[in-house]
C-alpha positions as CSV (number, residue, x, y, z in Angstrom):
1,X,-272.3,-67.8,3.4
2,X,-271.1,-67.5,7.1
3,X,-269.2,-69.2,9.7
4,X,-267.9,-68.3,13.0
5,X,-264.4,-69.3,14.7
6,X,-265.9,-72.6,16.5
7,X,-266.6,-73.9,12.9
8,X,-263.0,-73.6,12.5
9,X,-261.6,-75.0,15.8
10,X,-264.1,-77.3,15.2
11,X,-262.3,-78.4,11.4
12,X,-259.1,-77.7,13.2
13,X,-259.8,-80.5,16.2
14,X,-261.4,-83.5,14.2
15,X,-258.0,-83.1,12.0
16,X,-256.2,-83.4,14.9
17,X,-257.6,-86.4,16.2
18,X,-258.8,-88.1,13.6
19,X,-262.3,-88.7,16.1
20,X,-265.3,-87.0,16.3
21,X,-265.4,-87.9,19.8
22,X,-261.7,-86.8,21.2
23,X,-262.1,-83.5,19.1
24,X,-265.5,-82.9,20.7
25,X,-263.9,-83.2,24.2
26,X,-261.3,-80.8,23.3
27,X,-263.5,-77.9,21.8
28,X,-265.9,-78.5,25.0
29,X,-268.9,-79.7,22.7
30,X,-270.9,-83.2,22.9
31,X,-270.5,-85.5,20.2
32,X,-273.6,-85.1,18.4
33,X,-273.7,-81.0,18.8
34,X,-270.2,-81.6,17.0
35,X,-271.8,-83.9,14.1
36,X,-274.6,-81.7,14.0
37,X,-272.0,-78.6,13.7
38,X,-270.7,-80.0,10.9
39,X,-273.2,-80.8,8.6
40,X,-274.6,-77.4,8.8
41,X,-271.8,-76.4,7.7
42,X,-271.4,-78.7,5.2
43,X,-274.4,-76.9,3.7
44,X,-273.7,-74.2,4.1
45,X,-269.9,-74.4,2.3
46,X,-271.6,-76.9,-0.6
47,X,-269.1,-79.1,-0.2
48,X,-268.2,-82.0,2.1
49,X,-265.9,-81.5,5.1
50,X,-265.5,-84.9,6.4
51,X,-264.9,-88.7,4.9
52,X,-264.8,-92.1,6.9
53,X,-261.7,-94.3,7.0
54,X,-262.8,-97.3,8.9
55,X,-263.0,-95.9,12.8
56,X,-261.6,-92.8,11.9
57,X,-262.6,-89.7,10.3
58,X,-260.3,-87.3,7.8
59,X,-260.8,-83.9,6.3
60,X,-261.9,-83.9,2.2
61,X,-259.6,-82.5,-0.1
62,X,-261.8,-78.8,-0.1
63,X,-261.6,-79.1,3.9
64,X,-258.2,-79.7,4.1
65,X,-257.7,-76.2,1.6
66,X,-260.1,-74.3,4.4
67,X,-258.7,-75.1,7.4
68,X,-254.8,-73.9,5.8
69,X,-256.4,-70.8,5.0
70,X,-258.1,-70.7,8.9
71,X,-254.8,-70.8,10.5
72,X,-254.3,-66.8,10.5
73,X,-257.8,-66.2,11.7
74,X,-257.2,-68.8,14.8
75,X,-254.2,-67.4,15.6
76,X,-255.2,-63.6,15.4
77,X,-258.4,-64.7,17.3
78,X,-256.7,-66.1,20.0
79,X,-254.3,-63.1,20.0
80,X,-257.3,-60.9,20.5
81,X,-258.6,-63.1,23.8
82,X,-255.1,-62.6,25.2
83,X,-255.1,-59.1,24.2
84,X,-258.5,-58.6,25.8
85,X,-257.2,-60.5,29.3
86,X,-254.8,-57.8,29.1
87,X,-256.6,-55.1,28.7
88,X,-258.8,-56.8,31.8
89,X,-256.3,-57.0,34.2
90,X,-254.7,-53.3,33.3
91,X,-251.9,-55.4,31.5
92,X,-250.6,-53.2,28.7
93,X,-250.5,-55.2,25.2
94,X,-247.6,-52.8,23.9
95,X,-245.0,-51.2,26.3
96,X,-242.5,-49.1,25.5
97,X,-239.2,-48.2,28.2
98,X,-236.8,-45.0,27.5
99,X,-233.3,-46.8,29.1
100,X,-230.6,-44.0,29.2
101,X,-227.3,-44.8,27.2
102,X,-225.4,-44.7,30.9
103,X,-227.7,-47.0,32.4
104,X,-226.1,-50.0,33.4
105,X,-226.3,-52.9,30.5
106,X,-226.0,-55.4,33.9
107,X,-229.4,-53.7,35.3
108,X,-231.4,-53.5,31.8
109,X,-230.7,-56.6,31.0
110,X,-232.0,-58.1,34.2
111,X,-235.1,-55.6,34.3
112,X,-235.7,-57.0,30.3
113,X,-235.9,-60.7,31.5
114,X,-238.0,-60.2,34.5
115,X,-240.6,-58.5,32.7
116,X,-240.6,-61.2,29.7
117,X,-241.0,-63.9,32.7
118,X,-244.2,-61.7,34.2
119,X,-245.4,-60.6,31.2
120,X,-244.8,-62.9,28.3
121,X,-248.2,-61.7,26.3
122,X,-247.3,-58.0,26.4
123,X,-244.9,-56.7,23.1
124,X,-241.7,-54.4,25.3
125,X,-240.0,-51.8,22.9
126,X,-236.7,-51.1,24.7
127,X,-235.8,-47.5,23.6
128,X,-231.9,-46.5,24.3
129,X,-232.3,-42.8,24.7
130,X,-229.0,-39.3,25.2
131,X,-230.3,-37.2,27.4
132,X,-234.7,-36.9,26.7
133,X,-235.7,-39.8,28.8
134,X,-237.9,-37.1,30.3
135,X,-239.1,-35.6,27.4
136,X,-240.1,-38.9,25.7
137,X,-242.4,-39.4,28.5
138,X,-244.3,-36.3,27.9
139,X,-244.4,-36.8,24.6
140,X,-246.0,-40.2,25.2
141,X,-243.3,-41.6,23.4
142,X,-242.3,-44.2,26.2
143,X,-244.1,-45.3,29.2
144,X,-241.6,-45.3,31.7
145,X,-238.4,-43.5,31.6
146,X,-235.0,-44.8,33.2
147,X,-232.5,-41.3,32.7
148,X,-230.8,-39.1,34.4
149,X,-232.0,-35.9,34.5
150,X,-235.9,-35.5,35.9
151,X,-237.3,-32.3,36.9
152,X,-241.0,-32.3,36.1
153,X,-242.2,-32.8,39.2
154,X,-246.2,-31.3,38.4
155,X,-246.4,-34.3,35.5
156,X,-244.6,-36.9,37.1
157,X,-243.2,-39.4,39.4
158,X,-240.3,-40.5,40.2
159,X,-237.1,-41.8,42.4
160,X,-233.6,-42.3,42.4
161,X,-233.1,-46.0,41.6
162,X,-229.5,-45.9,40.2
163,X,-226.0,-44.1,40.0
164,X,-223.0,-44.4,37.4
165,X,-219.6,-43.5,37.6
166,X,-218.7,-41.1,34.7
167,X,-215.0,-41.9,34.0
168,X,-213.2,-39.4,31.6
169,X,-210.7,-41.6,29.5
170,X,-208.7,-42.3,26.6
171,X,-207.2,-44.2,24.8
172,X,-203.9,-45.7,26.1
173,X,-202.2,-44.7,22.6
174,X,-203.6,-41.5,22.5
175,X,-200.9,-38.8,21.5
176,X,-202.3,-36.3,24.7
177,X,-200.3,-39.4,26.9
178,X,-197.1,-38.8,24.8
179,X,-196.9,-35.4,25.9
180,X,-194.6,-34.8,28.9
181,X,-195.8,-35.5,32.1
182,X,-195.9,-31.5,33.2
183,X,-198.3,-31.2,30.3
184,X,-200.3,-33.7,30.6
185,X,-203.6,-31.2,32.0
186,X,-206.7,-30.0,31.1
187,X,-206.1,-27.2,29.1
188,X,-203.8,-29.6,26.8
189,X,-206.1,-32.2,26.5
190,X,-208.6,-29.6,25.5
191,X,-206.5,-29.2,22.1
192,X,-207.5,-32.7,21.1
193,X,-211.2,-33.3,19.6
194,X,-213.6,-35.1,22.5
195,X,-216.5,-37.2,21.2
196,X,-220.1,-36.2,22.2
197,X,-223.5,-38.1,21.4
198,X,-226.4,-36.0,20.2
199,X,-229.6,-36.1,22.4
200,X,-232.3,-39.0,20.9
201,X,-234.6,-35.6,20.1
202,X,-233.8,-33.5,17.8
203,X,-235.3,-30.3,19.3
204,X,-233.1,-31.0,22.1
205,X,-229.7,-28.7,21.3
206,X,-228.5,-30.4,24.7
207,X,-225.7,-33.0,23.3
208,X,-223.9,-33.7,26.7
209,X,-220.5,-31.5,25.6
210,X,-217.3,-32.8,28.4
211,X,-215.8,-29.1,27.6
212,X,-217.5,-26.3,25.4
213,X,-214.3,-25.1,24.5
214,X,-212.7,-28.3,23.1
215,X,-213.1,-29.0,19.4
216,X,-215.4,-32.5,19.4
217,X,-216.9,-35.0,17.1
218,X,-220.5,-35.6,17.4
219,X,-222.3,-39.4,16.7
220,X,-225.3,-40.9,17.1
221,X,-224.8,-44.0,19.1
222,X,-222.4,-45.2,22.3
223,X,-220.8,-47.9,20.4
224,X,-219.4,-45.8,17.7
225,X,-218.2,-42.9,20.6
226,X,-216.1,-45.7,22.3
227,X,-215.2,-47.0,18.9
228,X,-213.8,-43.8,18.4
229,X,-212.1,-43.2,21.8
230,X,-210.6,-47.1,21.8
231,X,-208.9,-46.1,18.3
232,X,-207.3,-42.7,20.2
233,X,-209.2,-40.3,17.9
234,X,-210.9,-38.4,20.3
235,X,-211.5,-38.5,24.4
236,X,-214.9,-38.7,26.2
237,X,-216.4,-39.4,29.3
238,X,-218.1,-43.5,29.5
239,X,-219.6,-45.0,32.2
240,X,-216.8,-47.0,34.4
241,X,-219.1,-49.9,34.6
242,X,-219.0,-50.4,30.4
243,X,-215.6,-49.9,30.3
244,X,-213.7,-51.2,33.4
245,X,-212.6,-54.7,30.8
246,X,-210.8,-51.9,28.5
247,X,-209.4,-50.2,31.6
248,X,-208.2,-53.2,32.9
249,X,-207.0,-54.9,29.8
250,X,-204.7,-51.6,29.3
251,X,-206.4,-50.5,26.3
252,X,-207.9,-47.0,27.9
253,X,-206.1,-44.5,30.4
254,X,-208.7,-43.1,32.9
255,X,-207.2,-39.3,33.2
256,X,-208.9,-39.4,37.4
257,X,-205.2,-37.0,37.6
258,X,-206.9,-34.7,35.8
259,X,-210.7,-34.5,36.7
260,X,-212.1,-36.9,39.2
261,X,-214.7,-38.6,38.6
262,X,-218.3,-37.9,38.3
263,X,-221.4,-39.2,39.7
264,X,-224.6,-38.9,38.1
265,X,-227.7,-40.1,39.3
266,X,-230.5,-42.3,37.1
267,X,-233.9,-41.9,38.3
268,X,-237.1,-44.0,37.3
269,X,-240.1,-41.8,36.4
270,X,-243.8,-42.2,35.0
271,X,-246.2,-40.5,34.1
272,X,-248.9,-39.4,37.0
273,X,-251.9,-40.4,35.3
274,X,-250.0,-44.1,34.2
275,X,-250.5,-45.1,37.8
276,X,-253.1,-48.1,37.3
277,X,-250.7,-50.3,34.8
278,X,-249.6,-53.4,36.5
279,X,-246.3,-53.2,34.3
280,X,-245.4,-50.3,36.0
281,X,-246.1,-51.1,39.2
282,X,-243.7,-54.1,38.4
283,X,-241.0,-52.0,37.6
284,X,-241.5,-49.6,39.9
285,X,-241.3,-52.3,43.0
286,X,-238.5,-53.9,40.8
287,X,-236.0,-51.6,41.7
288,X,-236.5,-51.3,45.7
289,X,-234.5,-54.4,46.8
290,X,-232.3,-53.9,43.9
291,X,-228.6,-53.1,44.5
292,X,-228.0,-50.4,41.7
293,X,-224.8,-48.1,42.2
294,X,-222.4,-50.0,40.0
295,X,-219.0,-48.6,39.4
């Protein structure tokens, strides 16, 4: 026994429509090549798939069973014609995008909502990353990397699309702000534990240390390193743009007295031989007219 999809679109329209005619129209068949359509079928199943009510026509009881059942072979057949349009038109069907933790939220978001509007068919895998954006890409891990530190230049492409202010901070009930005025300088604050993320790789020993000589506490994530700061149990570095509400609000101390500020630059980078995907040509041209530097 065998039957291909148009059997079942053809079970699915007349179900529909309740016509032999409207359903024919809709599958791009003629009325008869429909009727004749389904009564091969019918043989072919041993049972009946269709019973007149007057003008119109209804699915039997055993067709009715079937065409539940079809659902999940319509739908993953139409996935694969999408898929394959895709694939056509150098669309990725999976894509996967290394954003670095001091990226700006603002930015990502924005770059996450045009793509779903260009690209609704493709599956994105948004992949916050500490310091192996670049090393993801190699790996083939991601397909485009948004970080801060590039160097590969024989492998890949890249530009400068971004830059983030790197604050250090703490919290405004922190005991280092308790301490005399006089004392309040690096070497002091150096006594009190900082808070460092490890790198997303694990071969990567690099965890982004503020001081070497400072005791710290290392975590896995940016929300529980702020979490940590905002309590006053340690003192990091965070990107001004994620924080500026708490620095406003009163809750952190920016220590600019002590260290100023640091720049660091985010570049965009791919891989040399990814240069025919249209998704990466829309990021790539996403970022030219795009104001980045937020502080």
């Amino acid at each position: 026994m065998s039957f291909d999809v148009k059997d079942l679109e053809a079970i699915k329209s007349i179900n529909e429509f309740g016509s032999i005619n409207s359903a024919a129209e809709k599958i791009y068949l003629s009325k008869s090549a429909l009727s004749e359509r389904i009564k091969k079928l019918e043989a072919r199943l041993g049972f009946e798939i269709l019973v007149r009510e007057g003008y119109k026509v209804k699915l039997t009881r055993q067709a009715k069973f079937l065409l539940a059942h079809s659902e999940q072979v319509l739908n993953a057949h139409n996935e694969l014609i999408n898929k394959a349009k895709l694939i056509k038109d150098n669309v990725e069907a999976f894509f996967k995008i290394g954003v670095s933790i001091i990226f700006p939220t603002a930015l990502s978001m924005r770059l996450f909502k045009a793509l779903s509007q260009e690209f609704p068919d493709t599956e994105f895998n948004f992949f916050r990353e500490v310091l192996s954006g670049e090393e993801m890409l190699k790996k083939k891990i991601i397909d485009i990397s948004i970080s801060e530190t590039i160097k590969d230049n024989a492998n890949l492409d890249f530009k400068k699309i971004s830059s983030s202010d790197m604050v250090l901070l703490l919290s405004s009930e922190h005991s280092f702000l308790k301490l005399p005025k006089k004392d309040q300088n690096l070497e002091n604050l150096k006594h009190f534990p900082q808070v460092v993320i490890k790198s997303t790789l694990k071969e990567n020993s690099n965890i982004g240390c503020v001081y070497d000589d400072a005791p710290r506490i290392t975590v896995c994530d940016d929300l529980t390193k702020r979490g940590l700061i905002l309590n006053g149990t340690a003192w990091a570095r965070l990107p001004k743009s994620e924080v500026n509400e708490y620095l406003s609000s009163g809750k952190l101390t920016s220590l600019e007295n002590i260290e100023e500020t640091k720049t660091v630059d985010i570049y965009l980078a791919k891989r040399k031989s990814h240069s025919e995907s249209k998704i990466v040509e829309f990021i790539w041209k996403f970022f030219e007219t795009l104001e980045t530097h937020i502080n």
